[in-house]
C-alpha positions as a printed Julia matrix, in Angstrom:
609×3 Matrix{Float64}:
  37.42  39.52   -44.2
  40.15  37.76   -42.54
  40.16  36.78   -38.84
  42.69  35.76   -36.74
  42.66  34.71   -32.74
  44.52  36.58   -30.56
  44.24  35.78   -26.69
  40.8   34.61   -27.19
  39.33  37.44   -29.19
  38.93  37.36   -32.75
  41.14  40.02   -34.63
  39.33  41.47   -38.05
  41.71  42.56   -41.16
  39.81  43.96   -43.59
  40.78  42.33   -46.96
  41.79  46.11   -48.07
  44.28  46.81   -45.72
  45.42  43.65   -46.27
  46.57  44.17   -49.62
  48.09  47.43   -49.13
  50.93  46.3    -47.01
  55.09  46.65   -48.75
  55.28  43.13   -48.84
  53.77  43.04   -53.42
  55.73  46.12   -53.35
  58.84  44.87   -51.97
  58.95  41.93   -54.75
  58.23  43.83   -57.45
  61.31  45.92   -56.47
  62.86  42.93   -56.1
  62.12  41.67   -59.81
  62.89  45.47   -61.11
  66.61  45.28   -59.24
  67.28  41.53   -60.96
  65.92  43.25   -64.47
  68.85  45.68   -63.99
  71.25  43.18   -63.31
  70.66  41.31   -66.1
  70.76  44.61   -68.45
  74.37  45.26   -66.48
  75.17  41.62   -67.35
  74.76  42.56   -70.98
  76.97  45.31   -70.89
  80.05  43.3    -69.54
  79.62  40.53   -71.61
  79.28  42.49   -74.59
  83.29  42.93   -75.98
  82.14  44.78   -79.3
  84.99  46.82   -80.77
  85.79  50.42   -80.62
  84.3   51.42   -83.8
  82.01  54.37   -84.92
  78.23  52.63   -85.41
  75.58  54.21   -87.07
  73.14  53.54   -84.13
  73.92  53.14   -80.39
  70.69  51.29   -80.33
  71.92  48.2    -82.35
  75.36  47.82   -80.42
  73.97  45.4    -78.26
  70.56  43.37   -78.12
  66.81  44.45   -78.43
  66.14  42.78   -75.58
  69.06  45.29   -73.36
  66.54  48.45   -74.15
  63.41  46.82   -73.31
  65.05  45.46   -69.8
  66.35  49.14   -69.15
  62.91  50.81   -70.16
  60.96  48.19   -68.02
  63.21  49.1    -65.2
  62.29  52.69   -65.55
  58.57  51.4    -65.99
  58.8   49.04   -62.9
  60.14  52.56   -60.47
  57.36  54.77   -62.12
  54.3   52.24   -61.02
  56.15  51.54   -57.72
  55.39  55.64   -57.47
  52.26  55.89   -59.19
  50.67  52.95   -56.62
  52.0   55.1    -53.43
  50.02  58.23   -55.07
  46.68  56.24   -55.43
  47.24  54.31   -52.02
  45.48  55.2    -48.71
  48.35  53.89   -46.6
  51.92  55.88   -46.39
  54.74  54.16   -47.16
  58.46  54.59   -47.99
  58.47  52.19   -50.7
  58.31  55.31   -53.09
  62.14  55.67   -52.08
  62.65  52.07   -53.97
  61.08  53.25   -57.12
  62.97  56.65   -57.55
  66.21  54.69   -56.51
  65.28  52.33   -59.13
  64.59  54.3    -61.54
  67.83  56.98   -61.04
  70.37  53.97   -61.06
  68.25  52.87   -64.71
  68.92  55.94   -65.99
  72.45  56.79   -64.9
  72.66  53.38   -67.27
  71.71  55.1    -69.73
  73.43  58.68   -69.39
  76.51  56.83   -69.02
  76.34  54.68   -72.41
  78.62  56.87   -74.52
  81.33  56.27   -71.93
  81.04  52.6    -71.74
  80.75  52.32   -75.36
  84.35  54.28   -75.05
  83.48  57.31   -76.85
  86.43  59.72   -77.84
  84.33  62.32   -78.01
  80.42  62.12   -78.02
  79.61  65.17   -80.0
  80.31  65.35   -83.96
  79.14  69.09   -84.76
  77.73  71.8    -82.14
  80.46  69.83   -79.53
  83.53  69.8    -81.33
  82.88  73.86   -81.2
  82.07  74.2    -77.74
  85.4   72.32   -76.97
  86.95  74.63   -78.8
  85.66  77.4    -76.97
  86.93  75.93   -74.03
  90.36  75.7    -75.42
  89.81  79.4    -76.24
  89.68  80.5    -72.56
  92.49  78.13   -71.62
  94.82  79.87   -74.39
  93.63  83.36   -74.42
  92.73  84.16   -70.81
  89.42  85.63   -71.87
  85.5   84.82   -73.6
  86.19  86.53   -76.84
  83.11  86.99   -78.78
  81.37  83.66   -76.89
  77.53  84.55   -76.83
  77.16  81.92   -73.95
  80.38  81.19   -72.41
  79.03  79.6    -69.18
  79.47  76.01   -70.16
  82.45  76.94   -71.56
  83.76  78.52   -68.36
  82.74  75.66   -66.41
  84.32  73.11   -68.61
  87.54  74.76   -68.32
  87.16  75.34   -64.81
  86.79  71.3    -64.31
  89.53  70.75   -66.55
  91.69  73.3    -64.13
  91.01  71.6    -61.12
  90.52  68.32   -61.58
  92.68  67.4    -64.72
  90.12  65.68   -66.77
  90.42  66.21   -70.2
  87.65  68.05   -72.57
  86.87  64.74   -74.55
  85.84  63.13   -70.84
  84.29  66.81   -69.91
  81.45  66.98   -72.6
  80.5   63.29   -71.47
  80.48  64.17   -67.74
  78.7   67.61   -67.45
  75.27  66.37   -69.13
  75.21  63.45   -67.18
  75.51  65.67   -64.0
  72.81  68.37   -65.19
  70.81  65.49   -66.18
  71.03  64.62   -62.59
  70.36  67.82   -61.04
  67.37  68.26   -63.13
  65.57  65.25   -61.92
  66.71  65.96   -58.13
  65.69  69.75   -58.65
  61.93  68.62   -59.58
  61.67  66.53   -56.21
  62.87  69.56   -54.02
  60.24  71.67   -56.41
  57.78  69.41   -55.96
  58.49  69.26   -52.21
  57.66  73.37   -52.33
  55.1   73.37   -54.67
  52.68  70.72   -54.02
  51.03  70.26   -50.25
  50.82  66.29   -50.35
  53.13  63.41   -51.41
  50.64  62.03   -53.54
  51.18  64.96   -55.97
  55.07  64.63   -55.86
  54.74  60.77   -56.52
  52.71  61.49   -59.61
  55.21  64.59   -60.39
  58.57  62.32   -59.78
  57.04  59.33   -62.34
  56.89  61.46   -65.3
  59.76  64.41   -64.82
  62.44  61.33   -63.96
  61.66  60.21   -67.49
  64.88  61.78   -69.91
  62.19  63.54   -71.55
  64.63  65.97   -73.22
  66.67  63.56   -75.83
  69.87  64.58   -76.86
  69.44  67.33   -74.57
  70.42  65.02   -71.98
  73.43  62.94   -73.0
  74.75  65.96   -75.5
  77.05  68.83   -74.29
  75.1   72.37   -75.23
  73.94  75.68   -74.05
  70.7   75.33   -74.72
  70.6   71.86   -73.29
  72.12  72.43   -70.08
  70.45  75.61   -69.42
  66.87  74.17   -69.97
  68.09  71.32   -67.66
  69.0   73.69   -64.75
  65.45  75.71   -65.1
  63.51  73.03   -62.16
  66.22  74.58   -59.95
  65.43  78.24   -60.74
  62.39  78.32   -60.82
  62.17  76.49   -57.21
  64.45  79.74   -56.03
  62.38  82.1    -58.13
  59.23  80.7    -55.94
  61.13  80.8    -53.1
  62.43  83.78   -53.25
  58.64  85.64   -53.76
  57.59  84.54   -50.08
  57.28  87.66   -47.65
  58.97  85.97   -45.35
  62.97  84.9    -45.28
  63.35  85.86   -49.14
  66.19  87.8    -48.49
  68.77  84.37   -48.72
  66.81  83.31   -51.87
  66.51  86.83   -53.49
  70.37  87.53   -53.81
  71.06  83.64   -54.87
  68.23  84.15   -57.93
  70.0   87.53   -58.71
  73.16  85.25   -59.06
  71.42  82.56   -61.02
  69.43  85.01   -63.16
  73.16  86.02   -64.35
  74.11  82.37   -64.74
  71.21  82.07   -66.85
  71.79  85.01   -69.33
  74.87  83.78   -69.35
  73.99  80.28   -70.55
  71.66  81.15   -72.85
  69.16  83.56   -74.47
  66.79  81.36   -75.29
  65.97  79.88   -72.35
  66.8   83.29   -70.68
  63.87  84.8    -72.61
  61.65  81.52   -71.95
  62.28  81.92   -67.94
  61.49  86.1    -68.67
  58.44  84.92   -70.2
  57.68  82.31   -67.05
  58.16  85.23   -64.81
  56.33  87.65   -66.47
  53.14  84.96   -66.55
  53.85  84.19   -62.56
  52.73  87.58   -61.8
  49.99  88.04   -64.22
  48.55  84.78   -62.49
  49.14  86.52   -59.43
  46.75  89.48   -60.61
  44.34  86.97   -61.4
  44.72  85.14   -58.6
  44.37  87.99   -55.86
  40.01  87.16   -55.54
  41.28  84.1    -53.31
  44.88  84.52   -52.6
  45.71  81.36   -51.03
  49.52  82.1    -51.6
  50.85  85.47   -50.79
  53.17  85.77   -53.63
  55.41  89.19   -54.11
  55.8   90.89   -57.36
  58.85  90.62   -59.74
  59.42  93.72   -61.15
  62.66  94.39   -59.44
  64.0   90.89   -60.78
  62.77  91.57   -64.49
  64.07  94.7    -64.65
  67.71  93.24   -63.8
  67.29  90.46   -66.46
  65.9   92.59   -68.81
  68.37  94.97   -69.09
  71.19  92.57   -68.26
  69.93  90.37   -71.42
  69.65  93.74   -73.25
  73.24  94.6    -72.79
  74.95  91.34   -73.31
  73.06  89.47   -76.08
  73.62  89.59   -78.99
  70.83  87.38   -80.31
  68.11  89.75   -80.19
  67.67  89.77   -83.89
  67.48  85.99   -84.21
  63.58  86.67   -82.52
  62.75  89.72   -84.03
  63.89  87.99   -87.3
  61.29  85.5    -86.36
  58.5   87.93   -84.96
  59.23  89.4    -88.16
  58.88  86.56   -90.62
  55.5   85.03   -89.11
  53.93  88.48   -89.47
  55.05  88.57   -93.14
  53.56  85.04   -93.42
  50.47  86.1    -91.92
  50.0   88.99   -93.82
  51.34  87.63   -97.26
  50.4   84.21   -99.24
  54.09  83.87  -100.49
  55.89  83.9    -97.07
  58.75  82.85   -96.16
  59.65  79.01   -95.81
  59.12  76.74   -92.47
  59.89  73.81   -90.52
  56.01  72.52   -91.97
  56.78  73.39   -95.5
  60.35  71.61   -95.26
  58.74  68.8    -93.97
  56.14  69.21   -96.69
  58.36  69.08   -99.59
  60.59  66.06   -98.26
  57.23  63.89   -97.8
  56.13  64.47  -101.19
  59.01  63.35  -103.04
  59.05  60.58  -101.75
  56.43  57.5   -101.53
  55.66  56.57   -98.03
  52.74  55.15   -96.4
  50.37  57.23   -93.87
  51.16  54.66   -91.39
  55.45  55.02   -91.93
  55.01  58.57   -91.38
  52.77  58.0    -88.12
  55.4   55.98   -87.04
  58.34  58.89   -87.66
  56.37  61.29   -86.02
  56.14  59.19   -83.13
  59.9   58.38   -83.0
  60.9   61.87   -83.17
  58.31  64.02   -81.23
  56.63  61.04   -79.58
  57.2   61.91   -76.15
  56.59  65.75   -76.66
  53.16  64.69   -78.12
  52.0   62.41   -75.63
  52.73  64.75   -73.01
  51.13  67.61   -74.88
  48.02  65.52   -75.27
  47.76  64.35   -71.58
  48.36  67.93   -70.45
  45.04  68.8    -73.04
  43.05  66.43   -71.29
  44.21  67.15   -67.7
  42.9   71.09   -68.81
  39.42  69.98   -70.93
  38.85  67.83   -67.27
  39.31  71.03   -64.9
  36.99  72.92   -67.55
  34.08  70.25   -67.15
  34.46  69.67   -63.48
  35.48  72.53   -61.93
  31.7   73.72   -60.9
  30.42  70.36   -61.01
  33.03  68.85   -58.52
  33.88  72.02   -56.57
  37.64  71.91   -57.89
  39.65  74.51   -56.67
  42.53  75.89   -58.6
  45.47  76.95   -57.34
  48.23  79.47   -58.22
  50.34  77.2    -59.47
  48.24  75.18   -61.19
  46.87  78.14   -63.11
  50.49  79.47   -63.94
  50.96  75.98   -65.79
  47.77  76.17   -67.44
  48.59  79.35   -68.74
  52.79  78.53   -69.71
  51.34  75.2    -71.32
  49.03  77.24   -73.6
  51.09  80.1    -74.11
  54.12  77.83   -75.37
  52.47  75.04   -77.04
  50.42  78.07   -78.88
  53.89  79.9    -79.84
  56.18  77.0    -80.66
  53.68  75.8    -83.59
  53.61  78.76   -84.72
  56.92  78.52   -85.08
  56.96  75.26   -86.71
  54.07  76.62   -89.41
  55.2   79.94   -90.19
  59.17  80.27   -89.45
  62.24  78.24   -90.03
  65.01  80.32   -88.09
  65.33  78.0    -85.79
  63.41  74.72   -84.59
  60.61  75.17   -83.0
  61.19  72.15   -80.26
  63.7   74.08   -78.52
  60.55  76.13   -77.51
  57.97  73.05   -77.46
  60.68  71.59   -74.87
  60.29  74.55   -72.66
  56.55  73.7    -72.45
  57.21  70.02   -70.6
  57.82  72.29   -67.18
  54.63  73.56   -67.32
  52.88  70.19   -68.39
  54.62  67.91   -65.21
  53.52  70.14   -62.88
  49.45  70.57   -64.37
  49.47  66.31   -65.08
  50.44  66.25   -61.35
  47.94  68.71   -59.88
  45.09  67.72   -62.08
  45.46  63.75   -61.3
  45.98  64.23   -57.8
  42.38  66.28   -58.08
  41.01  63.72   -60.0
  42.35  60.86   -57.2
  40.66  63.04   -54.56
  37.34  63.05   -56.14
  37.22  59.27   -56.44
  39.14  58.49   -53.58
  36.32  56.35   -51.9
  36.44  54.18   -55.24
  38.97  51.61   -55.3
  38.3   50.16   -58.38
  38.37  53.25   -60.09
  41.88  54.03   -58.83
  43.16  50.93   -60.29
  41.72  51.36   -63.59
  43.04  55.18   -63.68
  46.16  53.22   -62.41
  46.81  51.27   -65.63
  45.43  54.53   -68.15
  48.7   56.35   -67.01
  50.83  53.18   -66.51
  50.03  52.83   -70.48
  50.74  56.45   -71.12
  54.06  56.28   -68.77
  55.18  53.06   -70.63
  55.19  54.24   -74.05
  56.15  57.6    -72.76
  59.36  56.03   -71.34
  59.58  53.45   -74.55
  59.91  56.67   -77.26
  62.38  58.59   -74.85
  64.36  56.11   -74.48
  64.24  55.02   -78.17
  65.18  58.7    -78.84
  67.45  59.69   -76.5
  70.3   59.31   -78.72
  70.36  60.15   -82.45
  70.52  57.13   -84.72
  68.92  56.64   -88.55
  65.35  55.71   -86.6
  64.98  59.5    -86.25
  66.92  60.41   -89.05
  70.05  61.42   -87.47
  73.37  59.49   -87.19
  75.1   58.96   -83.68
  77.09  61.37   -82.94
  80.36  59.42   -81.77
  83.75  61.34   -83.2
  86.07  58.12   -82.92
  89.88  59.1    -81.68
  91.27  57.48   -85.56
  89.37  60.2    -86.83
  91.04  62.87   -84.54
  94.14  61.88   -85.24
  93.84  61.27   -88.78
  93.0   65.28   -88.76
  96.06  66.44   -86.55
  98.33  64.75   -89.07
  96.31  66.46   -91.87
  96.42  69.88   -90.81
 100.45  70.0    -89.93
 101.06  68.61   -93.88
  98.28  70.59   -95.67
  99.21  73.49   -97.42
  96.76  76.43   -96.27
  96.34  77.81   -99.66
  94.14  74.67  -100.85
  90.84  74.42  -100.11
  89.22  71.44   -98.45
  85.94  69.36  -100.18
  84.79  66.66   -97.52
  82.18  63.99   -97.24
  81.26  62.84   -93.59
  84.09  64.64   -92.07
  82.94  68.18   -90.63
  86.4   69.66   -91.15
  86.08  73.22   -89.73
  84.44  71.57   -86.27
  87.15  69.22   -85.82
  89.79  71.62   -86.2
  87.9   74.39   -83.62
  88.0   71.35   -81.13
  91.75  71.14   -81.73
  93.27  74.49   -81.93
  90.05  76.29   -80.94
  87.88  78.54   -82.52
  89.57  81.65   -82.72
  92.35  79.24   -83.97
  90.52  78.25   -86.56
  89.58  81.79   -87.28
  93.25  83.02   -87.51
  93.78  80.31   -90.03
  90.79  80.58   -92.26
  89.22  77.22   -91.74
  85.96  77.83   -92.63
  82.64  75.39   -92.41
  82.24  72.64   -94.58
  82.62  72.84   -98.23
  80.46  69.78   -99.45
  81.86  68.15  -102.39
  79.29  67.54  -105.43
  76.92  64.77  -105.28
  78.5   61.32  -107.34
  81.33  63.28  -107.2
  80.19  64.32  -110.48
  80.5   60.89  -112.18
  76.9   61.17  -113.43
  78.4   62.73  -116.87
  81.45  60.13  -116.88
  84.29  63.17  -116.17
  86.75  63.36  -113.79
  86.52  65.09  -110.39
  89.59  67.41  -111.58
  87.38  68.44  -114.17
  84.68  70.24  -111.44
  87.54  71.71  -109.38
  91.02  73.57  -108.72
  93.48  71.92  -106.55
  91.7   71.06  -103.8
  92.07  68.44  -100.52
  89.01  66.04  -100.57
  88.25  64.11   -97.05
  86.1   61.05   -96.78
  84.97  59.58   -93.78
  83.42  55.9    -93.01
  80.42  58.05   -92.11
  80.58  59.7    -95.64
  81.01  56.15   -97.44
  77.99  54.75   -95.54
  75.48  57.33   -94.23
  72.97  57.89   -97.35
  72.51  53.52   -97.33
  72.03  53.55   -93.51
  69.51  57.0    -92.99
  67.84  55.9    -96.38
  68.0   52.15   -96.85
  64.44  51.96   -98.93
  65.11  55.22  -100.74
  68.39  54.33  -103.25
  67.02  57.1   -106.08
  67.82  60.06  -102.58
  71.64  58.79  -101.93
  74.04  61.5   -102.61
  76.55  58.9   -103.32
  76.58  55.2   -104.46
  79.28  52.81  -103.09
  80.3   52.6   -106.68
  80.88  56.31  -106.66
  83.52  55.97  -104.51
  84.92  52.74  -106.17
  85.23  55.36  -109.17
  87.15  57.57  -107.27
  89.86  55.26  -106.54
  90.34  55.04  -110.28
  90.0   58.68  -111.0
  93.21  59.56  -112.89
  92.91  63.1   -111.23
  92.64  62.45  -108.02
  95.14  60.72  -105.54
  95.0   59.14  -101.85
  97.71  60.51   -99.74
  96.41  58.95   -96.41
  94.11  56.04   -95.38
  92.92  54.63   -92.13
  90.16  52.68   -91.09
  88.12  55.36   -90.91
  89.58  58.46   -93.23
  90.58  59.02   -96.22
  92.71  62.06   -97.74
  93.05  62.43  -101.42
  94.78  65.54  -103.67
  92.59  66.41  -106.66
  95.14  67.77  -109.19
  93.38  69.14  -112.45
């Protein structure tokens, strides 16, 4: 106890509420703001040049992504500690800032760095796309021309070019999806301690590339927070009506955006009002049915996409799989093979995991215990579960279930871009199921600060993995995906001298991309640039020919990416390089092959047989 005097009387504090005033808050704040400064501070003093690096990640100090991830860190326990406290506060508003202004950091990176364009394959395409509407007046054959509408929309209006577009529009989805989980949370959950514990882990850029990348998949899965808070919304009996024609309008946006996440948010609909059924013994929400809403996505989806076959193709392989023993190959078995050629420890390949799906599995793990702790409880502890809280239960389980599947049994296409979906579902049980487990020990102190540090431990290496993978560099196996503007240009001047009637052998360079993002895709069409022909490993050198021996007259582009990418993905692994720098040392002496073009970071050569 602490006593004070007070007009004669003796005034009692009791050494709890003591503690739990904004004054330890407001310094670590404090300490959090300076961290950022000093991460800002090594961004302006850092004059590296313009030049395409392997890695984003080693462009400037270690020390730069720790400060920046303990800045995130610093915001989520400033949260956390409002959701465990007795006392309200509006120190939470410190924490979110803090966290926001940490990550707009990081969203804006490729534009500090000076990116051209950040986007070497899937981008370059969608840019041309854009160009496509701008020249023809009209979608074409697009599949999901919603981004690309938008794009050219921005580019209308506000002049900004498409390089500066595909930088801009993640960064503002990225925005609107962490803003669209506190005004979800804000209809969802009935106290703040829930949405404290729900703004901590969906503020984390849980979605990698996803984030800082332009794509249809990417920024349609970053605008579902904001549909599904008009979906619930919009299934109140009372004053719908606004929120009913607006999801009508979105559910179009969305089937225009993509088909994947239009059949993920089908699926999420379709499970809202089986939960509903199951849910109508104790209907604490009044929640009206969707049929009228499926049936116009449904048939909407039927008549537009054209992806349809992509899942049955799918549905259809996993069956085989199931019913045969030699079925078709997967995600696993690719995975498979690659490990056992080569010889790497258990503890390397722990670590790789880790780096690529680390925060997917940590989530996916928490989410398992938050369901194995409402299983053992529930009768013991009284614990009532919601409707929401169920309809996450039953998405997490559904997905997670489906997606591995995926990953065992098919290799259409990756099976994250489903697992991904599955991190909606898992924010919103962690947040439920912790704020359940705070209530039951709420008259234990000490037990809320040791729950305190579990998740601060799960939250820190949560936000340590996303941020380590948010962009692609040789830690996950990927390369960054700068396009630097020598590279551009070097192409322009290649494609007005190149004779069309030659075909084109590359190395680093993705030649057909480049030239969508130039002329645009149905210009690249027209003129029969097709994707990229890969020239032959050692260019052949292996039997001591020449490379005009292999081929007809041909173009042959080589990038500084081609030159250096097999020593930088695979530095420990020399017998896996497709090419040796002495290959290409060997190629400047080939007799039948000449350079008609150099910069410092292309190369053109003529192979003449």
């Amino acid at each position: 106890m602490r006593h004070r005097y007070f007009n004669g009387r003796i005034k009692v504090f009791s050494k709890d509420k003591y503690i739990n005033t904004t004054r330890y808050i407001k310094i670590v704040s404090i300490f959090g703001f300076i961290i950022i400064l000093l991460a800002l501070n090594i961004i302006i003093n850092s004059h590296s040049p313009n030049v395409y690096g392997f890695s984003i990640y080693k462009m400037y100090p270690w020390y730069f992504w720790v400060l920046i991830t303990m800045a995130i860190f610093i915001g989520q326990i400033i949260l956390m500690y409002n959701a465990i406290s007795k006392y309200e506060t509006n120190t939470w508003h410190i924490g979110f800032l803090m966290i926001i202004i940490s990550n707009l950091v990081l969203l804006f990176m490729p534009i500090i760095k000076g990116y051209f364009i950040h986007g070497r394959e899937d981008v370059l395409t969608h840019v041309g796309y854009m160009i496509d509407i701008e020249n023809n007046h009209n979608i074409g054959s697009n599949a999901y021309p919603m981004l690309h509408i938008i794009g050219f929309t921005l580019k209308c209006f506000s002049g900004i070019s498409y390089n500066d577009i595909t930088m801009f529009l993640p960064i503002f989805y990225s925005l609107l999806y962490i803003f669209s989980w506190y005004i979800l949370g804000k209809y969802v959950f009935k106290n703040k301690r829930e949405i404290f514990i729900m703004l901590a882990f969906s503020s984390i850029l849980l979605l990698g590339s996803k984030n800082i990348m332009l794509s249809p998949n990417g920024q349609a899965i970053l605008f579902v927070p904001f549909f599904l808070y008009i979906f619930f919304k919009s299934r109140l009996p009372k004053k719908a009506v606004p929120y009913s024609i607006l999801l009508i309008i979105l559910s179009f946006f969305i089937i225009f955006s993509h088909p994947l996440v239009t059949i993920l948010l089908t699926i999420t609909i379709l499970l809202s009002d089986f939960t509903m059924y199951l849910n109508n013994k104790s209907p604490e929400i009044k929640i009206k049915k969707s049929t009228n809403l499926l049936s116009i996505m449904i048939c909407s989806f039927l008549v537009w996409s054209s992806y349809l076959h992509i899942l049955a193709y799918s549905l259809e392989n996993i069956m085989y799989t199931l019913m045969s023993t030699d079925g078709g190959s997967s995600e696993f078995g690719r995975y498979q093979t690659s490990l056992s050629s080569v010889h790497i420890s258990l503890l390397e390949i722990v670590g790789m995991v880790l780096s690529i799906y680390g925060p997917y599995l940590l989530l996916s793990v928490l989410s398992a215990i938050c369901i194995l702790y409402i299983i053992v409880f529930r009768k013991k502890d009284n614990i009532k579960v919601n409707y929401y809280h169920k309809l996450s239960i039953l998405g997490w389980i559904l997905l997670v279930f489906f997606s591995m599947l995926l990953f065992i049994l098919n290799d259409q296409f990756g099976f994250v871009r489903v697992y991904s979906y599955s991190i909606f579902f898992s924010i919103i049980l962690i947040a439920y199921s912790i704020s359940i487990f705070l209530r039951r020990s709420s008259d234990k102190r000490n037990s809320n600060l040791k729950f305190l540090m579990a998740i601060s431990s799960v939250l820190i290496l949560i936000t340590g993995l996303s941020t380590y993978s948010l962009f692609l560099s040789p830690a996950i196996l990927k390369i960054d995906q700068q396009t630097p503007e020598s590279e551009f240009s070097a192409m322009k001047t290649f494609y007005k001298v190149k004779e069309n009637s030659y075909p084109v052998l590359e190395r680093g360079t993705v030649n057909y991309r480049v030239h969508n993002s130039i002329y645009g895709v149905s210009g690249s069409k027209k003129k029969g640039i097709t994707r990229e022909n890969q020239v032959i490993d050692h260019f052949g050198y292996d039997n001591n020919s020449s490379l005009s021996n292999s081929y007809k007259k041909s173009y042959l582009l080589i990038s500084y990416i081609g030159r250096n990418q097999d020593q930088n993905l695979l530095p420990k692994f020399q017998d896996r390089w497709s090419f040796n720098y002495s290959d290409f040392m060997h190629l400047d002496n080939d007799v039948g092959v000449t350079k008609i073009y150099s910069d410092k970071f292309s190369d053109v050569y003529i192979i003449s047989p």
